[in-house]
C-alpha positions as CSV (number, residue, x, y, z in Angstrom):
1,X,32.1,-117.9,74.8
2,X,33.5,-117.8,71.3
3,X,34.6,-121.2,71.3
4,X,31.5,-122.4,71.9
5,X,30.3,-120.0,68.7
6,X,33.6,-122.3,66.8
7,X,32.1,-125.6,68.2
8,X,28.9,-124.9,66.9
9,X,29.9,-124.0,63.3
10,X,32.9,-125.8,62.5
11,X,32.5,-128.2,59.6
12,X,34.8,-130.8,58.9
13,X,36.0,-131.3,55.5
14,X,36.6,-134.8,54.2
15,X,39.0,-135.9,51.2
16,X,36.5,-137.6,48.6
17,X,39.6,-138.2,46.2
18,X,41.3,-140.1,49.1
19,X,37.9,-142.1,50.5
20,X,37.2,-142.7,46.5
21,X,40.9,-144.1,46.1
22,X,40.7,-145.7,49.6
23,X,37.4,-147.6,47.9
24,X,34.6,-146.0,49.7
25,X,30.7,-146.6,47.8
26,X,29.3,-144.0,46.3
27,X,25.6,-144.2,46.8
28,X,23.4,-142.0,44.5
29,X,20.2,-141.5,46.3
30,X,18.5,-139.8,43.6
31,X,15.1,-141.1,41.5
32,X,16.4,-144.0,39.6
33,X,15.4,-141.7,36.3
34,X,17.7,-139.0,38.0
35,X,20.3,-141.7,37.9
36,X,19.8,-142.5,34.6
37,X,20.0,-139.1,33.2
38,X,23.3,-138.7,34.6
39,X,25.7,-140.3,37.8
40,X,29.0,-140.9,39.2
41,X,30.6,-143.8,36.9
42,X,30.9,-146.9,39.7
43,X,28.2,-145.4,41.6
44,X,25.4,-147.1,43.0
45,X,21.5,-145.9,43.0
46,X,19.8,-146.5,45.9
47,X,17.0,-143.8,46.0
48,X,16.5,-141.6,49.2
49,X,13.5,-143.8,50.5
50,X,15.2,-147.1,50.1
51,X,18.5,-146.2,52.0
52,X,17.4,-147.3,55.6
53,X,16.1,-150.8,54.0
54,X,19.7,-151.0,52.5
55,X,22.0,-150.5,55.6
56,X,23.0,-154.4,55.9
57,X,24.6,-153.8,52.3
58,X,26.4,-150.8,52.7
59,X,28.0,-152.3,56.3
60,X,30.4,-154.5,53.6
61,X,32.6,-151.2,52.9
62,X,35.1,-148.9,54.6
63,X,33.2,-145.7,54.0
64,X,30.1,-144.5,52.2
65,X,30.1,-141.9,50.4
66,X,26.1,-140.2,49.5
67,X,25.7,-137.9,46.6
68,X,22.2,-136.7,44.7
69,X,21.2,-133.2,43.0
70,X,22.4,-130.8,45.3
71,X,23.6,-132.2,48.7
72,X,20.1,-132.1,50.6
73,X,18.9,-135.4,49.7
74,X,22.2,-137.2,50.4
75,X,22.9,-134.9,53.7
76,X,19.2,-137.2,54.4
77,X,20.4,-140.5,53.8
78,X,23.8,-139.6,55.8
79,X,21.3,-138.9,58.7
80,X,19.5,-142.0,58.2
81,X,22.8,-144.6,57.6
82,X,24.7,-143.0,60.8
83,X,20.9,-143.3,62.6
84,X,21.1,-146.8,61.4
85,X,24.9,-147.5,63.1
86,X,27.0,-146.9,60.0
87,X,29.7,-144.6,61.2
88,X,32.4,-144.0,58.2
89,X,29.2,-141.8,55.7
90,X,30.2,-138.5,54.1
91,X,27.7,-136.1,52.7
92,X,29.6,-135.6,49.0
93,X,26.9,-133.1,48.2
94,X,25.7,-133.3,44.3
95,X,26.9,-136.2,42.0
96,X,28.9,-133.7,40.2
97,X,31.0,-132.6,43.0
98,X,31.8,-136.2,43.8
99,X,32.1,-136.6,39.5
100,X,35.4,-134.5,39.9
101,X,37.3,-136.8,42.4
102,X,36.6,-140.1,40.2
């Protein structure tokens, strides 16, 4: 019975530093003025309602890597790439988190 309690709540923990090195994308889904205000140098903006339309371009790297404000918008967009087929996206919560592996 506690295993399935385990199952349930384990969360996997993924290296940004070695995805970043490795050359993963990082995809900022914020507002474009978000972006402006502030991003992930190399990063690229695709805003939250624009990431399903941009799957085909994303396919062209080893892993992708979404970031926004505070993790909720890029945990969406992680949702909607993996719904989409991509299988190597991690959730890199806020574009500060991911900031501190570049």
């Amino acid at each position: 019975m506690l295993s399935i309690f385990k199952n349930l709540f384990k969360s996997t923990t993924v290296d940004l530093a070695q995805l970043i090195k490795d050359g993963a994308v990082i995809v900022d889904v914020r507002s474009k003025s978000e972006f402006a205000s502030g991003h992930v140098k190399g990063s690229i903006n695709i805003p939250l309602e624009q990431v399903g339309a941009n799957v085909d371009k994303l396919k062209a790297y080893n892993h992708v890597i979404t970031c926004c404000r505070s993790g909720n918008r890029s945990g969406m967009a992680k949702r909607t790439l993996e719904s989409k087929g991509l299988k190597n996206v991690s959730n890199g919560g806020s574009w500060q988190n991911v900031n501190q592996y570049k």
